[in-house]
MDAnalysis code that builds the backbone (N, CA, C; Angstrom):
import MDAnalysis as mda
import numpy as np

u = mda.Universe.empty(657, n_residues=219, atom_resindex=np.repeat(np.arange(219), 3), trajectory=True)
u.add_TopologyAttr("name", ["N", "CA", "C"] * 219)
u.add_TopologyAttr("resid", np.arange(1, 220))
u.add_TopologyAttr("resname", ["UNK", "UNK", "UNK", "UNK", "UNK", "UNK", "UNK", "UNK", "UNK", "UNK", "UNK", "UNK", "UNK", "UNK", "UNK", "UNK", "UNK", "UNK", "UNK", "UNK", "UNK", "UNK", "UNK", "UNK", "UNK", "UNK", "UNK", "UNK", "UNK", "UNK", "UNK", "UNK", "UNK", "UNK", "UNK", "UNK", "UNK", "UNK", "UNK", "UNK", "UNK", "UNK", "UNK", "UNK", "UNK", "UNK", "UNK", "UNK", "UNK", "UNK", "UNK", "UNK", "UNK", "UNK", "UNK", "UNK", "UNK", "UNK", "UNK", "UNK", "UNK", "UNK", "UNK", "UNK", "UNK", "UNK", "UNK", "UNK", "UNK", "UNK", "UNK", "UNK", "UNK", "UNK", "UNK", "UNK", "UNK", "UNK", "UNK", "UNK", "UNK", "UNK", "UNK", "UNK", "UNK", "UNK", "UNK", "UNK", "UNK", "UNK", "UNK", "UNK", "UNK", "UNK", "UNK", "UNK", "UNK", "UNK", "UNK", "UNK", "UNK", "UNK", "UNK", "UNK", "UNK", "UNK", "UNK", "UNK", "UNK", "UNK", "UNK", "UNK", "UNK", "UNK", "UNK", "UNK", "UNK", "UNK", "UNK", "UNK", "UNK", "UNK", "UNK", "UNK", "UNK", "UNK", "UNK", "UNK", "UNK", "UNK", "UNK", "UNK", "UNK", "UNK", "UNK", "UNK", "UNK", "UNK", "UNK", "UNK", "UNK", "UNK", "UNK", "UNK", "UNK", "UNK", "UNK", "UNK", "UNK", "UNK", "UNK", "UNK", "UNK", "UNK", "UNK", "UNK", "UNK", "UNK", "UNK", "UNK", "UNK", "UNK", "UNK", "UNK", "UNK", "UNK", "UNK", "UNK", "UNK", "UNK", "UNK", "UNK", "UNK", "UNK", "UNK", "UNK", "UNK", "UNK", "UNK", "UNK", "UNK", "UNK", "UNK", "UNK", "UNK", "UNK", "UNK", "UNK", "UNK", "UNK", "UNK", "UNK", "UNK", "UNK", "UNK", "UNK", "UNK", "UNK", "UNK", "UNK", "UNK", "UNK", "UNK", "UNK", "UNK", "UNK", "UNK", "UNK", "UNK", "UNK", "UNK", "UNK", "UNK", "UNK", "UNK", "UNK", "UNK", "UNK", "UNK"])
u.atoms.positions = np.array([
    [-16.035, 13.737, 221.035],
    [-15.958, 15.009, 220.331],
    [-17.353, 15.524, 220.033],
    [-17.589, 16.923, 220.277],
    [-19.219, 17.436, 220.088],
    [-18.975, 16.866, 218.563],
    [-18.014, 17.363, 217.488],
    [-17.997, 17.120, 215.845],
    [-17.597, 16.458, 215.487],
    [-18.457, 16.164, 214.194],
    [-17.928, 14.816, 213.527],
    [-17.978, 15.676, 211.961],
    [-17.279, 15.938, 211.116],
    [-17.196, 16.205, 209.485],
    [-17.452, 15.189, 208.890],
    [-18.194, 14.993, 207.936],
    [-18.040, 14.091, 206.756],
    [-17.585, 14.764, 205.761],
    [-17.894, 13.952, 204.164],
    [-17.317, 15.004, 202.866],
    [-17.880, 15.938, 202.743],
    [-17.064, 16.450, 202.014],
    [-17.380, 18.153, 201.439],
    [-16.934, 18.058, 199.987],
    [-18.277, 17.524, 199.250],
    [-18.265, 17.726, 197.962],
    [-19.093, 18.700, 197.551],
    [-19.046, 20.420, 198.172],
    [-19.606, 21.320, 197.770],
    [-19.168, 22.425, 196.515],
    [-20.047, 22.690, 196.026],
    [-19.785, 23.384, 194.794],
    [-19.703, 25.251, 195.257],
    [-18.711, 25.716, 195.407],
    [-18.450, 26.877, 196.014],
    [-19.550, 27.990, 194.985],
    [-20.259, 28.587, 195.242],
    [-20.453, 29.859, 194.713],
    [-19.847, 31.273, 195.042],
    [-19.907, 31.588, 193.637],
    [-19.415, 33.285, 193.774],
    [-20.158, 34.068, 193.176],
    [-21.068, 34.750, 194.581],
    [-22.249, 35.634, 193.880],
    [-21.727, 36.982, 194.275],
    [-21.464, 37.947, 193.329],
    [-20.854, 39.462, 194.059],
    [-22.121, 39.910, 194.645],
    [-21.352, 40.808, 195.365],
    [-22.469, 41.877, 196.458],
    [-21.666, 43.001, 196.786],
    [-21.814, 43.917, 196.269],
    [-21.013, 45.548, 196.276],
    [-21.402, 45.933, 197.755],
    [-20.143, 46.212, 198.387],
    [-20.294, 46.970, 199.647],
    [-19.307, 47.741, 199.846],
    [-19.668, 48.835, 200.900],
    [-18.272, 49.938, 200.694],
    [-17.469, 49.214, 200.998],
    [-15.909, 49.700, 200.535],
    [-14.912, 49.428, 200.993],
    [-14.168, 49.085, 202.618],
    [-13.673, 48.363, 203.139],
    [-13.832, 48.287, 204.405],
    [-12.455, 46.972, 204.880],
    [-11.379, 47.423, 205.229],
    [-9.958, 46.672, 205.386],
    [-10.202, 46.625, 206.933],
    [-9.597, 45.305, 207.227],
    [-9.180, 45.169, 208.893],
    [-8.047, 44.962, 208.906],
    [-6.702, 45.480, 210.030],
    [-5.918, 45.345, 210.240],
    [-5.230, 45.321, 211.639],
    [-4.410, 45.145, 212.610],
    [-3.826, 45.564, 213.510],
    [-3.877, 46.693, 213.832],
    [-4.132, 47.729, 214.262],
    [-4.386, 49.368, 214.962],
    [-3.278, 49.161, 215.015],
    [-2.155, 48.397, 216.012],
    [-1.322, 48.599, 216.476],
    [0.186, 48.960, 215.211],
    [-0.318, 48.745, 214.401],
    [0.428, 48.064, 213.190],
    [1.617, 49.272, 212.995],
    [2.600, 49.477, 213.147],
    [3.502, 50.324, 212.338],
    [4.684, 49.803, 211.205],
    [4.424, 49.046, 210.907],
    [5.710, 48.638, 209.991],
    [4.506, 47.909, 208.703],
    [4.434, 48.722, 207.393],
    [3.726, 48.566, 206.597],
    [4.667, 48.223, 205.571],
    [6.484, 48.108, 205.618],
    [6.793, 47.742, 203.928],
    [6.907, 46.326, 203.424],
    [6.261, 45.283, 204.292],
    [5.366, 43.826, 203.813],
    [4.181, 43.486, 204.068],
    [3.803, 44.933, 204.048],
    [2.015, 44.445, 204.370],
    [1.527, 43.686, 203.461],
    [0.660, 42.713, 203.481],
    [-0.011, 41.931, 202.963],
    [-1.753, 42.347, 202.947],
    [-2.167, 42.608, 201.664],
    [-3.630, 42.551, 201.282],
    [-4.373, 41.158, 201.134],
    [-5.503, 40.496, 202.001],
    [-6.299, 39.342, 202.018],
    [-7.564, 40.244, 201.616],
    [-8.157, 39.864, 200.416],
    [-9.271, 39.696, 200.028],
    [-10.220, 38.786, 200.508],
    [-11.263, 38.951, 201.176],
    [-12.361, 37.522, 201.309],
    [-13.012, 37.381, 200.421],
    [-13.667, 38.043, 199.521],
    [-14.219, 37.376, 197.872],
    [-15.908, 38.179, 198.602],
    [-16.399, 37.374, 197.798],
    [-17.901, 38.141, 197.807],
    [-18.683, 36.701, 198.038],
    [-19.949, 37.164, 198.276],
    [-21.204, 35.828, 197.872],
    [-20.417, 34.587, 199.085],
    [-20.853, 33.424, 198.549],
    [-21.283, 32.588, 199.945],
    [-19.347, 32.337, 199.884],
    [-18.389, 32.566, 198.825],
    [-17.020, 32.118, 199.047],
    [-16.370, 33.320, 200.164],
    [-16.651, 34.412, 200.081],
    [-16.573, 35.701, 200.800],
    [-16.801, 34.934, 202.636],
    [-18.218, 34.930, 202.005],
    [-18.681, 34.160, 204.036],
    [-17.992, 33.175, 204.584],
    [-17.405, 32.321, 203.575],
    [-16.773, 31.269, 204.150],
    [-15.239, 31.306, 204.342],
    [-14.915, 32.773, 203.564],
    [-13.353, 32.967, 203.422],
    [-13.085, 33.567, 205.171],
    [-14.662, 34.195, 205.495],
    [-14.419, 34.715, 206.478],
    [-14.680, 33.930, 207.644],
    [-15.349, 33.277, 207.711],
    [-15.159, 31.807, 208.559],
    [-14.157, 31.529, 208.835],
    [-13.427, 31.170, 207.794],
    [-12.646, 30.138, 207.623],
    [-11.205, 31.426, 208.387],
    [-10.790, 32.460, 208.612],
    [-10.497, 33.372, 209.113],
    [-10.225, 33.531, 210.489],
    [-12.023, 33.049, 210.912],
    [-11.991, 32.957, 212.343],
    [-11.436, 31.952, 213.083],
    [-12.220, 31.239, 212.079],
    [-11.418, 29.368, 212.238],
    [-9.518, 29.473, 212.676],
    [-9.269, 30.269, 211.553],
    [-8.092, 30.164, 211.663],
    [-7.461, 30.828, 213.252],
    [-8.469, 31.538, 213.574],
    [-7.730, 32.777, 214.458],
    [-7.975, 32.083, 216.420],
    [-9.045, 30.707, 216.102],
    [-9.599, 30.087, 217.166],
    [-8.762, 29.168, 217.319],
    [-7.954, 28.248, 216.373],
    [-7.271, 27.028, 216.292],
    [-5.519, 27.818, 216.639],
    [-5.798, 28.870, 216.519],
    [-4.104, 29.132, 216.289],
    [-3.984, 29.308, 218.652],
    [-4.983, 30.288, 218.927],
    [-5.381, 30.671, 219.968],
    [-5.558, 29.166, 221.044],
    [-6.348, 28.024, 220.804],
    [-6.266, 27.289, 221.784],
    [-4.963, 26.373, 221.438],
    [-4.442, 26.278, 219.720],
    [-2.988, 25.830, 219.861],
    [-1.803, 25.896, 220.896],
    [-2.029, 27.172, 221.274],
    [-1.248, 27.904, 222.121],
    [-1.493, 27.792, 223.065],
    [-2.569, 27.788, 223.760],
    [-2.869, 27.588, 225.104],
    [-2.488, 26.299, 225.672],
    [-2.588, 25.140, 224.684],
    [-2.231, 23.754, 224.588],
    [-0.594, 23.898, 225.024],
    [-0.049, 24.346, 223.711],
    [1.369, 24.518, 223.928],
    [2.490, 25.130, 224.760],
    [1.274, 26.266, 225.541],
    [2.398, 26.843, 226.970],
    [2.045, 25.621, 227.888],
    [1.525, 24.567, 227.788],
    [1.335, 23.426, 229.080],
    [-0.111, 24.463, 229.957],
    [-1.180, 25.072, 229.275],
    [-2.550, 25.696, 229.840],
    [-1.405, 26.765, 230.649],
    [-1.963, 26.972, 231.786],
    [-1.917, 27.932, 232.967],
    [-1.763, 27.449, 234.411],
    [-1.033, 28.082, 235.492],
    [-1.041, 27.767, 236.565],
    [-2.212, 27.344, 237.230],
    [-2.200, 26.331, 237.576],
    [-3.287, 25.650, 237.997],
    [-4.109, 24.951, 237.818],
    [-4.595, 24.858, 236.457],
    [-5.453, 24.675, 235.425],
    [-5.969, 22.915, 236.025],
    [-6.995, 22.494, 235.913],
    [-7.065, 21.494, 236.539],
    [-7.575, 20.418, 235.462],
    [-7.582, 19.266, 235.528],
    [-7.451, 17.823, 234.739],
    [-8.863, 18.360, 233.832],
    [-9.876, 18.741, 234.337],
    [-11.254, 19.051, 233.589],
    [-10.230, 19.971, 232.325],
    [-10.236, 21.004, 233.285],
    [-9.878, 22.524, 232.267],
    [-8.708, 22.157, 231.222],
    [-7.861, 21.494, 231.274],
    [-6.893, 20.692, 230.187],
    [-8.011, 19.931, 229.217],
    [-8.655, 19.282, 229.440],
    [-9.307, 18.079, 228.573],
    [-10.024, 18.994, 228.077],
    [-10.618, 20.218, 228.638],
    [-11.941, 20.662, 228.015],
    [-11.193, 21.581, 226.571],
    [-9.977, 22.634, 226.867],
    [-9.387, 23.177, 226.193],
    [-8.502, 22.483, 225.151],
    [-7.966, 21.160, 225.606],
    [-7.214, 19.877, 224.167],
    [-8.823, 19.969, 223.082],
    [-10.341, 19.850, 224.099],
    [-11.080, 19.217, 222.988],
    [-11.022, 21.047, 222.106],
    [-11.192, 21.780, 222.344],
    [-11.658, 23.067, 221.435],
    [-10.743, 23.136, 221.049],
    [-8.994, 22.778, 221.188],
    [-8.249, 22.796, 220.311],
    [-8.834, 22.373, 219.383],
    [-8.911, 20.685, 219.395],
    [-9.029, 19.942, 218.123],
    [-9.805, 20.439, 217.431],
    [-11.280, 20.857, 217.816],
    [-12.417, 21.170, 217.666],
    [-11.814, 22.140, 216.431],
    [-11.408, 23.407, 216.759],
    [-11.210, 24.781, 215.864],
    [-10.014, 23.704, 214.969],
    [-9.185, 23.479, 214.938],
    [-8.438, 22.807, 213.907],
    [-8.717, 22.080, 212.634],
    [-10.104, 21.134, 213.482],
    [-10.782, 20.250, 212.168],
    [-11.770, 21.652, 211.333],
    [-12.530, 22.452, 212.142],
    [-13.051, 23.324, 211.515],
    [-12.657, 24.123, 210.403],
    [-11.012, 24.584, 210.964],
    [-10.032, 25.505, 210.251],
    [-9.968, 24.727, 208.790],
    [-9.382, 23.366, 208.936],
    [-9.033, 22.369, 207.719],
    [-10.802, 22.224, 207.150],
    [-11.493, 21.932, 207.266],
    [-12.674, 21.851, 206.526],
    [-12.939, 22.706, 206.183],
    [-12.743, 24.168, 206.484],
    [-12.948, 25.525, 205.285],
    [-12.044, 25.420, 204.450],
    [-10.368, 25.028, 204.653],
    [-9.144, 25.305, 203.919],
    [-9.990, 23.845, 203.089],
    [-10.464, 23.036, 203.086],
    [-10.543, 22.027, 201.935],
    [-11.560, 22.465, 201.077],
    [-13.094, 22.491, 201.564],
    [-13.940, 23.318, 200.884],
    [-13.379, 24.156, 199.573],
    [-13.171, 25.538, 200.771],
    [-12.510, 26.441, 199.659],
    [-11.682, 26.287, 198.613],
    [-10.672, 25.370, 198.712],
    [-9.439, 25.316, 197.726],
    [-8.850, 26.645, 197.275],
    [-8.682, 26.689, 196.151],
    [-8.130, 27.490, 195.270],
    [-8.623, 29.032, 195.705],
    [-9.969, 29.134, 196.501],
    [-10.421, 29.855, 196.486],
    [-10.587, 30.679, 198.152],
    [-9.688, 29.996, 198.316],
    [-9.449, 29.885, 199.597],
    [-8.447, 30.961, 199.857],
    [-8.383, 31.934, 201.038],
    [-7.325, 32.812, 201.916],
    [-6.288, 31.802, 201.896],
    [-5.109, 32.528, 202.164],
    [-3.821, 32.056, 202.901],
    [-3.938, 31.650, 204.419],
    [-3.524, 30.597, 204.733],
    [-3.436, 30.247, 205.918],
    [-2.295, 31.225, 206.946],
    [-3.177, 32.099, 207.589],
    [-2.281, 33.283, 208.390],
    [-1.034, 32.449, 209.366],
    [-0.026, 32.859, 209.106],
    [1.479, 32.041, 210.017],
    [1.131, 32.298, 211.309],
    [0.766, 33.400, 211.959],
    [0.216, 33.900, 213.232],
    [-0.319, 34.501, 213.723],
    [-1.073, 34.571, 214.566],
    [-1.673, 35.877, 215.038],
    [-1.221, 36.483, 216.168],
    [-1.868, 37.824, 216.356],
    [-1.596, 38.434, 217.848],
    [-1.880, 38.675, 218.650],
    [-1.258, 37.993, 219.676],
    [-1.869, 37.457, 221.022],
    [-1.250, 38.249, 222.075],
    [-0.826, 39.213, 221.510],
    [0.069, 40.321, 222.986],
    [-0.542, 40.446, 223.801],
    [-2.007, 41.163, 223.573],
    [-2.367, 41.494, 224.913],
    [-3.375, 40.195, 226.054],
    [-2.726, 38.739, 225.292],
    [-3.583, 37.688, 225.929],
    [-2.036, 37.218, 226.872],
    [-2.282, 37.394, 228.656],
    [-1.511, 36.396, 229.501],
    [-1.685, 34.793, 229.455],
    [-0.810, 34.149, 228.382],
    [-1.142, 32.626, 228.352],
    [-0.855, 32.003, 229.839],
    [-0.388, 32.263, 230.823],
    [-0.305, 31.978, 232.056],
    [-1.235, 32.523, 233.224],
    [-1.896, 33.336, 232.846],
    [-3.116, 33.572, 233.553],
    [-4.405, 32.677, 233.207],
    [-5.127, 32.287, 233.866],
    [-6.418, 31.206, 233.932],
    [-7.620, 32.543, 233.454],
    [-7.454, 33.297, 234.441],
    [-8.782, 34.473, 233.661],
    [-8.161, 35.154, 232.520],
    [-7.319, 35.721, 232.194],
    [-6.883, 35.885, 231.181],
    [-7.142, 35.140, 229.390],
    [-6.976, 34.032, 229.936],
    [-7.092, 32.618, 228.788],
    [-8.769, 32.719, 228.468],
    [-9.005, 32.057, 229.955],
    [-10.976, 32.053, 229.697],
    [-11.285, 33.235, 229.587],
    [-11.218, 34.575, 230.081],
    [-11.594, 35.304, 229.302],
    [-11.658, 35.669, 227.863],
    [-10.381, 35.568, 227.421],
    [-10.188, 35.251, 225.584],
    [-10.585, 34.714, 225.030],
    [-10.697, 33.146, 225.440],
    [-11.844, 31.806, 224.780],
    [-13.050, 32.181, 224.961],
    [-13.233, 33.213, 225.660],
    [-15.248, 33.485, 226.028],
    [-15.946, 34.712, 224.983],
    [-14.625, 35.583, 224.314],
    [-14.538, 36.325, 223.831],
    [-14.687, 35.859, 222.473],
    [-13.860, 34.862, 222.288],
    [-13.449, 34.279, 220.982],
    [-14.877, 33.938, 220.550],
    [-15.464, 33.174, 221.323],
    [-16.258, 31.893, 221.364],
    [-17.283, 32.719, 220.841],
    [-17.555, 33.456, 221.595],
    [-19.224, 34.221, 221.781],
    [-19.118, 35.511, 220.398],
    [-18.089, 35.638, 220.304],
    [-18.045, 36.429, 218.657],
    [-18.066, 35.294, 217.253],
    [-17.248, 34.187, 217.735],
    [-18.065, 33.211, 216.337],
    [-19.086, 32.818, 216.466],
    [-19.926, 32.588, 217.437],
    [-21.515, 32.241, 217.872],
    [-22.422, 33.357, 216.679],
    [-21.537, 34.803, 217.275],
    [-22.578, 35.889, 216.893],
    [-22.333, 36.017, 215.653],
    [-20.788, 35.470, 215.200],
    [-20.571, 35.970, 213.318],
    [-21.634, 34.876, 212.765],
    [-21.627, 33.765, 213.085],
    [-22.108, 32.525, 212.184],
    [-23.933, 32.859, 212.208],
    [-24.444, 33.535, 213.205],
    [-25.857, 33.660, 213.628],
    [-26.286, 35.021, 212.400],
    [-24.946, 35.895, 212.411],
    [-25.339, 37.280, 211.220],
    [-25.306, 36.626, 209.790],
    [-23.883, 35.918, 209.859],
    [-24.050, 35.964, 208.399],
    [-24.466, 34.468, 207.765],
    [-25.404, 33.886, 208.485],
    [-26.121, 33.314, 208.095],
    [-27.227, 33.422, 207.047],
    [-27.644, 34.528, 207.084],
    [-28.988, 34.882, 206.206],
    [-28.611, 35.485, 204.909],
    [-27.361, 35.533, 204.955],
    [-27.178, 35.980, 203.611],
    [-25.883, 34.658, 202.742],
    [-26.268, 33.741, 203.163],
    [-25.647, 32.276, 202.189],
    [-26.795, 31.776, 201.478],
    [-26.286, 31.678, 200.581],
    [-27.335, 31.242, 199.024],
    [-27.213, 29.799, 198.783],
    [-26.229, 28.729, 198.980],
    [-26.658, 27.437, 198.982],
    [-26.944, 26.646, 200.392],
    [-28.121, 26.200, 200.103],
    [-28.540, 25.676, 201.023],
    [-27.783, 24.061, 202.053],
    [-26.391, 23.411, 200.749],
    [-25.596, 22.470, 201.453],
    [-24.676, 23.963, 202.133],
    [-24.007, 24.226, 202.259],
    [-23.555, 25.437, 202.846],
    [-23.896, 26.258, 204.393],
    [-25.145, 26.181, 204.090],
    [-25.876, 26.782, 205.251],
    [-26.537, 25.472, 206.192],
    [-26.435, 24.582, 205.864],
    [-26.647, 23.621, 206.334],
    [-25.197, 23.246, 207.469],
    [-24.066, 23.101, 207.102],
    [-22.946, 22.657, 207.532],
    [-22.499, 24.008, 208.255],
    [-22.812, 25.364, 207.891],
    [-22.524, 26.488, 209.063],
    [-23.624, 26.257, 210.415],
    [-24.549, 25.722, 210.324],
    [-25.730, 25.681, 210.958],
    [-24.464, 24.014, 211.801],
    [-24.142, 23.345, 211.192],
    [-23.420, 21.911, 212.161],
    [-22.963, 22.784, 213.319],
    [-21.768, 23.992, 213.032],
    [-20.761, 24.082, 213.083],
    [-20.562, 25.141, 213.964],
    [-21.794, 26.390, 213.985],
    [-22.348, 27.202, 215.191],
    [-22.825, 26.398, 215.946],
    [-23.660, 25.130, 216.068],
    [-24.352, 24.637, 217.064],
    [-22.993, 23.919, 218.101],
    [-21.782, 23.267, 217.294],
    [-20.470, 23.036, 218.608],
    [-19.515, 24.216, 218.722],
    [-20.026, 25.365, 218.106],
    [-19.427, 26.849, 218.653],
    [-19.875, 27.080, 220.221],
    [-21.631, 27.125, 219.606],
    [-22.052, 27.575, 221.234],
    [-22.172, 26.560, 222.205],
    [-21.865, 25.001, 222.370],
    [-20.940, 24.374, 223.283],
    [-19.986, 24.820, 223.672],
    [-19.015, 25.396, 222.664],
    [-18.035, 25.934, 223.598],
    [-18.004, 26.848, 224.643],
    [-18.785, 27.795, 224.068],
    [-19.325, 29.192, 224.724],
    [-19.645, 28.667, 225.587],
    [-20.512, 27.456, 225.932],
    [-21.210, 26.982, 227.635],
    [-20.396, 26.547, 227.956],
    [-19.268, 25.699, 227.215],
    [-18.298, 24.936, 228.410],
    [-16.990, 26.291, 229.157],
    [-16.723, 26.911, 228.303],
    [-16.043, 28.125, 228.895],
    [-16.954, 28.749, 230.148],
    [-17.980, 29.674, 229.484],
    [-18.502, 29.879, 230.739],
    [-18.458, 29.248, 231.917],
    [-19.236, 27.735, 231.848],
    [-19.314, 27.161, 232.740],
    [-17.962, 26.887, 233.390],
    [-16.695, 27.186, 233.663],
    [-15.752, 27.264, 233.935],
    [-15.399, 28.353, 234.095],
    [-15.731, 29.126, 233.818],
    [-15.479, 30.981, 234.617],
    [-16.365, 30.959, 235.816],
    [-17.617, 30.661, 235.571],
    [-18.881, 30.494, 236.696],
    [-19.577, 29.191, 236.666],
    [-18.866, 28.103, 237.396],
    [-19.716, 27.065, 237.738],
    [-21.193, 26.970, 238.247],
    [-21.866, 26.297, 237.447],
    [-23.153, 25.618, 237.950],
    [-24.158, 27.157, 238.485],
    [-23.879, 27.594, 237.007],
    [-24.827, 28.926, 237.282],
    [-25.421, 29.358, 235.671],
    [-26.570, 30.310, 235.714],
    [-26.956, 30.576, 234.536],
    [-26.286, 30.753, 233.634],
    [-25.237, 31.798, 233.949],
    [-24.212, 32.219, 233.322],
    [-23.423, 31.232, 231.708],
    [-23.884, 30.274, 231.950],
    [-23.529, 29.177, 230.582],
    [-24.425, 29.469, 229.712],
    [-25.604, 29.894, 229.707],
    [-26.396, 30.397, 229.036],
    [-27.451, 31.556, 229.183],
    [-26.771, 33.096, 229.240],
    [-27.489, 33.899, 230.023],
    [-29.001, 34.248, 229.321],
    [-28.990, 33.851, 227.924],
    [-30.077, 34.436, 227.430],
    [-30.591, 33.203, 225.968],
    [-31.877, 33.625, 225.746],
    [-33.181, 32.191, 225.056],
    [-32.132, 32.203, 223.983],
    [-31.632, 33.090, 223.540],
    [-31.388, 33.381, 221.976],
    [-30.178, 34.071, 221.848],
    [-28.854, 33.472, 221.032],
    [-27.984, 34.493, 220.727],
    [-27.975, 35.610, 219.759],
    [-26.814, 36.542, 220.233],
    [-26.934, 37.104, 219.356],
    [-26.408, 36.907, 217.539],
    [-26.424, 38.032, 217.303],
    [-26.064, 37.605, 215.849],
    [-25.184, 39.143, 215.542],
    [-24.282, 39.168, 214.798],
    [-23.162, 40.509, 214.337],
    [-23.109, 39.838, 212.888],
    [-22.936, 41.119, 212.173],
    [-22.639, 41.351, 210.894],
    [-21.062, 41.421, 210.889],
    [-20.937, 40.605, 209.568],
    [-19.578, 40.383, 209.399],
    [-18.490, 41.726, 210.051],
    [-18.927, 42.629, 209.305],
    [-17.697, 44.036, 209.726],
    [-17.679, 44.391, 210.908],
    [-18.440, 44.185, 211.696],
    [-18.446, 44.332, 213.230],
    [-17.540, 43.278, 213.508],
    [-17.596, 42.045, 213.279],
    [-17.285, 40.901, 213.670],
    [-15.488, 41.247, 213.775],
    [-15.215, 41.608, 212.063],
    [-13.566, 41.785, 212.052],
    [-13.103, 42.930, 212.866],
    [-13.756, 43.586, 212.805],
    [-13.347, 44.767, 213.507],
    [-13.119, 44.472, 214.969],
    [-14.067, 43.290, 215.782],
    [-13.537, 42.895, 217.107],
    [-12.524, 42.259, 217.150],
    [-12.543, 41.641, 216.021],
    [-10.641, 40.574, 215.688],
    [-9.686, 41.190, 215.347],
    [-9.967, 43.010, 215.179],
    [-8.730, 43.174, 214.307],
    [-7.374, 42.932, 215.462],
    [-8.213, 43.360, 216.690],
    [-6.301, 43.601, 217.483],
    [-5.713, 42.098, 217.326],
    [-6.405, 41.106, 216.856],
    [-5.734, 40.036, 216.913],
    [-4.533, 39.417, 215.496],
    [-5.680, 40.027, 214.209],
    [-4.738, 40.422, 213.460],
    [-3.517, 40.697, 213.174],
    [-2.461, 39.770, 212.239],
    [-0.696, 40.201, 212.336],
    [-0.912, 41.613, 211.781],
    [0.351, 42.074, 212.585],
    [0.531, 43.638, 212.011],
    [0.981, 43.749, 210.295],
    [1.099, 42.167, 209.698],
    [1.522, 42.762, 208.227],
    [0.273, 42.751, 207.688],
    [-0.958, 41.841, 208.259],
    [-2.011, 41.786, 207.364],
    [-2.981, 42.692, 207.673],
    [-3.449, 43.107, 205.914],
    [-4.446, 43.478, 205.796],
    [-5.717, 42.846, 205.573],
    [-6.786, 42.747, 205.963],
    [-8.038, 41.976, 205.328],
    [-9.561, 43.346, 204.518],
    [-9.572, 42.518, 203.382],
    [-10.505, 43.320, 202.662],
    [-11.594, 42.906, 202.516],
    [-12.599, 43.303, 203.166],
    [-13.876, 42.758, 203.551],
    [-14.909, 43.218, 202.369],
    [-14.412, 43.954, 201.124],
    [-15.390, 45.075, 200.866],
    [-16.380, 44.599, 200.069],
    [-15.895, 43.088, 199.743],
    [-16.879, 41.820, 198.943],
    [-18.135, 41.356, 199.870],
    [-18.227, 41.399, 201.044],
    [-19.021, 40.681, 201.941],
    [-20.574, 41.483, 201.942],
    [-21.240, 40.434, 201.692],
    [-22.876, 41.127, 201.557],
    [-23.193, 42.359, 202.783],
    [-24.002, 43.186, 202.667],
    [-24.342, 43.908, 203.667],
    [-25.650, 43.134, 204.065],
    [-25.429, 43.048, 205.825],
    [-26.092, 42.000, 206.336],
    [-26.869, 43.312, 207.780],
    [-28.182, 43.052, 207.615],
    [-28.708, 43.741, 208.547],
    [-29.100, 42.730, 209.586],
    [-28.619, 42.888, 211.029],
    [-29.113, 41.696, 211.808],
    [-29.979, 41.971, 212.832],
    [-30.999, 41.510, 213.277],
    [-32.048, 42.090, 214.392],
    [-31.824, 41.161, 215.817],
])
């Protein structure tokens, strides 16, 4: 396994940071009379509510891929490589849900995966490359704005077997080519960009309220 967790005897902070208002939801969404409002909180519980978000939205995604039996064709590598990023996003998912506690989001029942063909091979790796390379870029933005340093320490574990994944996907769209790593340095996205690329994935009942999350300028 690229990860290994130990404990998490961290002391959560909640530092506010006023930012406009700003909800993600399903576009697609028409049936609003059980919509559900998710708050992510503010300060470093905010960053990690939103982590812990993605987490959720990566583990639910290769769950599935696991569980249709992969894709036609899929070969003994491409199974083993996709069981490990299952596990991978799962232990991640549960180490924010423990962290956080009380303070913690609801664990979303599902997400939406309509417009992903779980029986298509480009379809799938395209989605995992998508997935991958937007938590690379969330964890790289909102990095600079976490205030304890055990905290930023363990996001710093936890992007570094993100962007493994990102190379092992690639490297399986395009074998034994640059393409696993096209460039010195990733990028980095600010949280609201970030949800806003997840929203189509988003259930159509939930809402997410971002409007706690520091404003993060990223270069």
């Amino acid at each position: 396994m690229f990860l290994k967790l130990g404990g998490a005897g961290i002391a959560a902070l909640a530092l506010g940071s006023a930012n406009q208002a700003t909800a993600f939801s399903n576009p697609a969404a028409t049936n609003r009379q059980q919509q559900t409002t998710i708050n992510l909180g503010s300060g470093d519980i905010g960053i990690m509510n939103f982590a812990y978000l993605l987490e959720q939205l990566e583990a639910d995604f290769y769950t599935r891929v696991v569980a249709n039996n992969f894709y036609a064709g899929a070969t003994a590598e491409e199974r083993q490589i996709l069981t490990d990023l299952r596990d991978h996003e799962i232990i991640h998912r549960e180490f924010f849900k423990h962290i956080l506690g009380a303070n913690g989001i609801p664990q979303l029942p599902a997400f939406d995966f309509s417009l992903v063909d779980f029986n298509s091979r480009d379809s799938v790796l395209t989605t995992s490359q998508n997935l991958e390379d937007t938590g690379v870029s969330a964890y790289n933005g909102a990095g600079q704005a976490i205030v304890s340093p055990e905290i930023l320490a363990l996001a710093g574990k936890i992007v570094s077997v993100e962007g493994r994944h990102a190379a092992a996907i690639r490297d399986l769209r395009i074998p034994r080519n640059g393409f696993f790593a096209p460039h010195p340095d990733d990028f980095a996205l600010d949280p609201l960009t970030v949800l806003a690329i997840a929203s189509p994935f988003i259930p159509r009942t939930v809402t997410v309220n971002a409007s706690g999350l520091p404003r993060i300028i990223v270069v």
